[in-house]
N, C-alpha and C positions, 0 to 999 in steps of 0.2 A: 504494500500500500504506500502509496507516494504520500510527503509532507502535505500537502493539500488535501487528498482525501481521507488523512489520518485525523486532520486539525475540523474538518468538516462532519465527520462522524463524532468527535469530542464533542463537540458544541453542541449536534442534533442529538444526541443520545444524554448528555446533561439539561436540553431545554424539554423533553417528553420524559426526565424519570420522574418517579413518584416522589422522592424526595424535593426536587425544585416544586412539585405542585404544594406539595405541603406547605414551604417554606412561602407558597405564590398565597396561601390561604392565611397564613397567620399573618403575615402582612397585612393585607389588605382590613385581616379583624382589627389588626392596633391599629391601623389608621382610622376606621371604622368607630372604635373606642374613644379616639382622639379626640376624634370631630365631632363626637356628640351625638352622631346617628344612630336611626336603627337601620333594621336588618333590612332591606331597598331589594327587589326583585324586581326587573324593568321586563314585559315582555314588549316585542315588537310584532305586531299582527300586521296584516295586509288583507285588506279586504277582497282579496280575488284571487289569495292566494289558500288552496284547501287543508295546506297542513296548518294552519294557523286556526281553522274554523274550528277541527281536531282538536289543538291544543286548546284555543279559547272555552273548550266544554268541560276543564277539568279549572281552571284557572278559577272558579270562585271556589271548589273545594280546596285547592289550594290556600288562599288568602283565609277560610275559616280555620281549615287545619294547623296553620303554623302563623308566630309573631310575627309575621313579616308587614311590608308597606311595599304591596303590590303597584306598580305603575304601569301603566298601558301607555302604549307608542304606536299610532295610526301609524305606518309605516310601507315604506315599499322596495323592495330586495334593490339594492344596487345596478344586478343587470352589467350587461357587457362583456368583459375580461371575466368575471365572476360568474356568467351563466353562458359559456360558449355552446351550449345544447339549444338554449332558446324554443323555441315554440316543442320541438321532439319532447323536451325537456318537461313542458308546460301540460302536454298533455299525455303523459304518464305520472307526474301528481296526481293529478285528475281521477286517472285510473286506477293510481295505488292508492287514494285516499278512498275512494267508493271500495276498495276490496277491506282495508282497514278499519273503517269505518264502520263495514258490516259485521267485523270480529268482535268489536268493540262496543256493537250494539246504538251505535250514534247515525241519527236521520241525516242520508246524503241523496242527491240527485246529482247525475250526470248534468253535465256542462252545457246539454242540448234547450234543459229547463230550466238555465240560472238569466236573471234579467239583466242581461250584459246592459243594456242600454240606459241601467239606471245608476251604472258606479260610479262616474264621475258626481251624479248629484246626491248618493247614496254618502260620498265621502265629506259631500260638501255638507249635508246636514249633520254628519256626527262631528266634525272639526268644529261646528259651530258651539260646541258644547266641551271644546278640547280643557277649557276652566273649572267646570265644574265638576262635583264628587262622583258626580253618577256615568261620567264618559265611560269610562271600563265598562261598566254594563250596554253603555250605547252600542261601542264597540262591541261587544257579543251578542246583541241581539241584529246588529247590521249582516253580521258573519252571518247567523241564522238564518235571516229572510235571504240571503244572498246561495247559500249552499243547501237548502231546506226547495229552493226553485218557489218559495213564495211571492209570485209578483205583485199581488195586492200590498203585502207590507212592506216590499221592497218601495213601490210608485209612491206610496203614502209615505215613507220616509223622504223619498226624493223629492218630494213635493213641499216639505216642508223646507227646503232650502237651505241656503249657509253664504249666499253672497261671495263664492269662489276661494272660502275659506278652506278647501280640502286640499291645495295642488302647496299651501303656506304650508299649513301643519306637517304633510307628510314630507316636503324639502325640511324642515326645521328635524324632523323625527332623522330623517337619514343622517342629515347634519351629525345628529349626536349617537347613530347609528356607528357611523364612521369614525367619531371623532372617539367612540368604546373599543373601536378597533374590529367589528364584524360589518357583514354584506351581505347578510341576508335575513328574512324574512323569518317567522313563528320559531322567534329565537328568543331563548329567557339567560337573561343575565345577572350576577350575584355574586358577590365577591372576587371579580375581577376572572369569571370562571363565564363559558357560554356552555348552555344546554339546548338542544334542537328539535324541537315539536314533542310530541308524545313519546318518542322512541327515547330520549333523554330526559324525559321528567322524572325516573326514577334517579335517576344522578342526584340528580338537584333534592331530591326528597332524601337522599341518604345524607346530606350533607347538611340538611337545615338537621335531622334528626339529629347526627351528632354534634352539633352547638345547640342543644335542647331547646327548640325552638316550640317543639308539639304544643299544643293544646291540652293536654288530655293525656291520659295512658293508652286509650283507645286509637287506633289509626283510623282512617278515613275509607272506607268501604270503597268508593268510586275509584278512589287514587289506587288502591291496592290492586284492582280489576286490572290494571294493564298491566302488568306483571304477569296476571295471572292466565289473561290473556295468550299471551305474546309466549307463554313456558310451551316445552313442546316433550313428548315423552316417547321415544324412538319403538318400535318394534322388537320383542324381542329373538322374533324368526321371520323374514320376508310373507307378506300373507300372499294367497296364491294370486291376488288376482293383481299386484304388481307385475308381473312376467308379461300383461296384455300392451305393460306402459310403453313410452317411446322410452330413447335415451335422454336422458338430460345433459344439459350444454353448458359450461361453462365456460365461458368468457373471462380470459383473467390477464393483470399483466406485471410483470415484475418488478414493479415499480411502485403498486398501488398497496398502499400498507393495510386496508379495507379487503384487498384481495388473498392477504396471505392472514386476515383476520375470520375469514370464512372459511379456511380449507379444510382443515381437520373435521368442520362441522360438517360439511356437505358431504367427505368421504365419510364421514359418519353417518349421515344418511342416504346415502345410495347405498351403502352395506348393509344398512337397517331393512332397507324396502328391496334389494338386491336388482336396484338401477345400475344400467350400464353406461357408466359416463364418460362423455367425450370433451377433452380436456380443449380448448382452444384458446391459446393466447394471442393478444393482441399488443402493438405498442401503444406505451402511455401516451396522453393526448399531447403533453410538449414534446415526442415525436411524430406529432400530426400535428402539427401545426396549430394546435391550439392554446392558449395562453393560460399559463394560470399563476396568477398574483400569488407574491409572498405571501400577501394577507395568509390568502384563502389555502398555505400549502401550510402554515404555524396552526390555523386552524384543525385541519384534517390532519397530523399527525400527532396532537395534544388528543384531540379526542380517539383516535383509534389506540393510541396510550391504555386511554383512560377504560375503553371497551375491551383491551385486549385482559386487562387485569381484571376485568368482571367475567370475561371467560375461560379465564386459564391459560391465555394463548400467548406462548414466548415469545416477547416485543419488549425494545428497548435499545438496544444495544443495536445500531445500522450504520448504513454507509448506503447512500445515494446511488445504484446503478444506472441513474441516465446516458444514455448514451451509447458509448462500447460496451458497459458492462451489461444493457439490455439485447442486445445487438448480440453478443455471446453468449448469453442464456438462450434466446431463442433457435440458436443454431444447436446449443447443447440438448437445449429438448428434443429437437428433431430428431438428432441422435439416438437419443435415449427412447422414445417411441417407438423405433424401428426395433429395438433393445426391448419391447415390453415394459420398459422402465419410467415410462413418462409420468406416471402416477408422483413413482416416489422421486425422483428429480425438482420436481414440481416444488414437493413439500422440503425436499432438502434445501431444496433453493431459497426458499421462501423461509424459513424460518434462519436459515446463514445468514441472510444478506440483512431480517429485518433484527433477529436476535443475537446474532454474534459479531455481526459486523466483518464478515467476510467481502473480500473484494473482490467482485467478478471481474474487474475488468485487467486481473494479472490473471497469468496461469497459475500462479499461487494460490489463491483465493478460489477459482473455478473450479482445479483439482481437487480441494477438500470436499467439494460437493458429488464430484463425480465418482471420488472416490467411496465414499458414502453409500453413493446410489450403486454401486458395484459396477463403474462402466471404465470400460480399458482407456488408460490415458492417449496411449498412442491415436487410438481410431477416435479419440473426442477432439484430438489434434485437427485431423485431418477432416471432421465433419467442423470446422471452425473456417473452414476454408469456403465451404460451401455455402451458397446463399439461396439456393433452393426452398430455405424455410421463410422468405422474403415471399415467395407466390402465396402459399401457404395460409401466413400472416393477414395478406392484404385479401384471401377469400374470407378467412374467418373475422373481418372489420367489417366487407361490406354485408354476410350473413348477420352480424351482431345491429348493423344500422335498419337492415332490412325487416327486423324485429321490433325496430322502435328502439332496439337502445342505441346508447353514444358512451356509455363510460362500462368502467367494472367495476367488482364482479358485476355480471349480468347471469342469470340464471334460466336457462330457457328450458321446459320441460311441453313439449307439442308447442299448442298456442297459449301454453302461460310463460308469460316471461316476467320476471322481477329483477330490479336492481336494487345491488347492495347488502351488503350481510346484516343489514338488517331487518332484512325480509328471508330469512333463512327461514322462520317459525311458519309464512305465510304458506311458503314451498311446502312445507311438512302438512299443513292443514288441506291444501290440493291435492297431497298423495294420498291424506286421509280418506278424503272425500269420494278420491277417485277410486279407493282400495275397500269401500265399507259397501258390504255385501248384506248389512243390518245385524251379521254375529261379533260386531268389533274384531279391529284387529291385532289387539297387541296381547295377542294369546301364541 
C-alpha cells in the first residue's frame, strides 16, 4: 500500500469507528449542557417526497415518547450532484414506499391518485403557518391529504392560501439543511448524528433511550412495530415450492460499503429458501460518470458504520478501491466464476477491502484475497490481463437500468426488484408470500 492510500485508509477508518462517534456524541451533549438547551430533534419533511409521509406517521409518537423538542422543517432534498438517479430514482420511492407502507400497515396511494396540481399551493398554505405551534401537525396532515390521494382536502388546503410563502420557507429550510451539513429529505437530526426515514428511526430511538430521555418505563407500541416489522426469521429447510422461483440477481459493486453490508445476509437467504443466485457486478457510479459529493460519501459511510454494527457485519477498517483496484477485482471475479469460486471471492473481497483494509490495487493486497478464495496466483495473473469482464460488466448495468434500478445492491428476484440492504427483510416477505402454500413454511 503506497503513503497515500495508507494515510487515506487512517483517516476513513478513524472518521467511521465507533469510538470517534462516541466521542462525536458526548461533545455535542456538553455543548448541548453549555448552552442551556434541551434535547432539539429537527426533522426535514418534503411534501412530495413518500419517505417523509412514512416517517411523518411515527413523528408525534415520537415527541410523546421521549423529552425531546421536536422541530419540523418544510423542506426539499437538495437534488443535482446529490440525486444523479433523478426521476428513475423518484419513482421507485414511490414504489418502495407503497410496498413499505403496506408492511407497516400505513394508508398509501400510488402517484396516479396524488393531487400533483395542488403542491405548490399545498406548500404555500402550510409555510403560512411556518410561526406557529401547531405547523408540525400542518405538516403531517398536508403529507396525509397528499399521499392518502385525498383531493378534496388536499384543494381545500390549497385554497386557503399563503401569499407565495412556500418557495421562502423551504429555501430558508434547505438553507439550514445545508448549513447541518445533509441533502436530503425525511431526514431526523440530533446531536450532531443524521437518521433516514423509518428505516433509521430505530437508531435514533436507541440513542434518546440511552441518555434517558423515555417517558415512562413502558415503550411506545407504534414505535416498537417497525422493528418488529422489518425482523425477518429465515427457513429452517428450503420449502418445496421455492424450487418453482427464478434466480435472484444481485447487483453489487466493490466499492459500495451498503453492498458488502448485505452479502452475508442475502447468501443467507438464498440458502435458507435454496435460490440460485446470480452474482452480477457492476462499477461504482464515479466510474460512470456520475458524481457524488463528499457530503453525501461522509454520509453513506458513517451510517453503513453504524448499520454494519447493528448487524454483525465486519466494517471499519478500508481502503478506497476506486479505480484500479475496482478494475482488478472485476477481472479477479471473472476468474474466479469460471473457478466456481465467485461466491466466495465476492465475500472475500468485500469484507478485505471494507474490514481489513487490504489493497487491491497491488498484487499484495489482491493475492491475500485470492489466496483465501483458493485460486492459483499465477492464472489470476494472467486473467488481470484480460478485459473480457468489461463486456460483461456493461450487460449487467444496462440489465440492472433496465429494471429500474441505477445504484447497488439492487436485488432483483422475476419482476421484484429492491434496492438496498435495507430492503433485504422486504425480499424475504416476497419469498414468503410466494412460498406459503397456507401450511407455513418454516417447518
Amino acid at each position: 500500500m503506497n503513503v497515500r492510500n495508507r494515510l487515506r485508509s487512517k483517516l476513513l477508518s478513524a472518521y467511521i469507528s465507533e469510538s470517534t462517534r462516541r466521542r462525536s456524541h458526548a461533545w455535542h451533549e456538553a455543548r448541548r449542557k453549555l448552552a442551556g438547551e434541551g434535547h432539539v430533534v429537527t426533522a426535514f419533511l418534503q411534501l412530495d417526497d413518500p419517505y417523509s409521509y412514512l416517517l411523518s406517521r411515527y413523528l408525534p409518537d415520537l415527541a410523546k415518547q421521549y423529552d425531546i423538542d421536536l422541530r419540523v422543517c418544510l423542506s426539499r432534498a437538495l437534488g443535482g450532484d446529490y440525486d444523479p438517479a433523478g426521476e428513475v430514482r423518484a419513482d421507485y420511492a414511490v414504489t418502495d414506499s407503497a410496498r413499505v407502507a403496506a408492511e407497516l400497515g400505513i394508508p398509501f396511494l400510488d402517484r396516479g391518485a396524488q393531487p400533483l396540481e395542488h403542491l405548490a399551493a399545498m406548500n404555500d398554505a402550510i409555510a403560512a403557518r411556518a410561526d406557529r405551534d401547531d405547523f408540525g401537525d400542518a405538516v403531517y396532515a398536508a403529507l396525509e391529504h397528499y399521499w392518502r390521494g385525498d383531493a378534496q382536502a388536499a384543494a381545500n388546503l390549497a385554497a386557503a392560501g399563503g401569499g407565495g410563502a412556500g418557495e421562502t420557507v423551504i429555501a430558508a429550510s434547505q438553507r439550514r439543511l445545508d448549513r447541518m451539513g445533509h441533502y436530503n429529505s425525511a431526514m431526523l437530526h440530533y446531536g450532531g448524528e443524521w437518521f433516514w426515514g423509518v428505516d433509521r428511526l430505530q437508531h435514533l430511538i436507541a440513542r434518546l433511550e440511552a441518555r434517558g430521555l423515555a417517558r415512562g418505563a413502558h415503550g411506545n407500541p407504534r414505535l416498537a412495530s417497525i422493528a418488529q416489522v422489518m425482523h425477518i426469521d429465515l427457513p429452517v429447510r428450503p420449502p418445496a415450492a421455492a424450487a418453482k422461483l427464478p434466480p435472484l440477481d444481485l447487483f453489487y459493486s466493490f466499492r459500495s460499503p451498503y453492498s458488502q453490508l448485505c452479502l452475508r445476509r442475502v447468501f443467507a437467504v438464498t440458502d435458507a429458501f435454496g435460490l440460485e443466485l446470480v452474482l452480477r457486478p457492476v462499477l461504482p457510479m464515479m466510474m460512470r460518470g456520475m458524481a457524488v459529493p463528499p457530503r453525501k460519501i461522509r454520509y453513506i459511510v458513517r451510517d453503513a458504520a453504524r448499520e454494519a454494527e447493528l448487524h454483525g457485519v465486519p466494517f471499519g477498517h478500508c481502503v478506497d478501491p476506486l479505480g484500479a483496484g475496482v478494475e482488478r477485482c472485476h477481472a479477479a471475479f471473472a476468474y474466479a466464476e469460471s473457478e466456481r469460486r465467485g461466491r466466495e471471492f465476492l465475500l472475500n473481497a468485500s469484507e478485505m477491502i471494507w474490514d481489513q483494509a487490504v489493497d487491491v490495487t497491488t498484487d499484495k493486497g489482491l493475492r491475500k484475497i485470492t489466496a483465501k478464495t483458493g485460486l492459483f496466483w499465477p492464472e489470476v495473473k494472467q486473467a488481470l490481463e484480460n478485459d473480457d469482464w468489461r463486456e460483461t460488466e456493461a450487460e449487467n448495468r444496462q440489465l440492472m437500468l433496465s429494471l429500474g434500478g441505477w445504484g447497488v445492491p439492487t436485488l432483483c428476484l422475476g419482476d421484484f426488484v429492491v434496492w438496498g440492504q435495507d430492503r433485504i427483510w422486504l425480499l424475504v416477505r416476497q419469498l414468503e408470500e410466494l412460498c406459503d402454500t397456507g401450511e407455513g413454511i418454516l417447518v
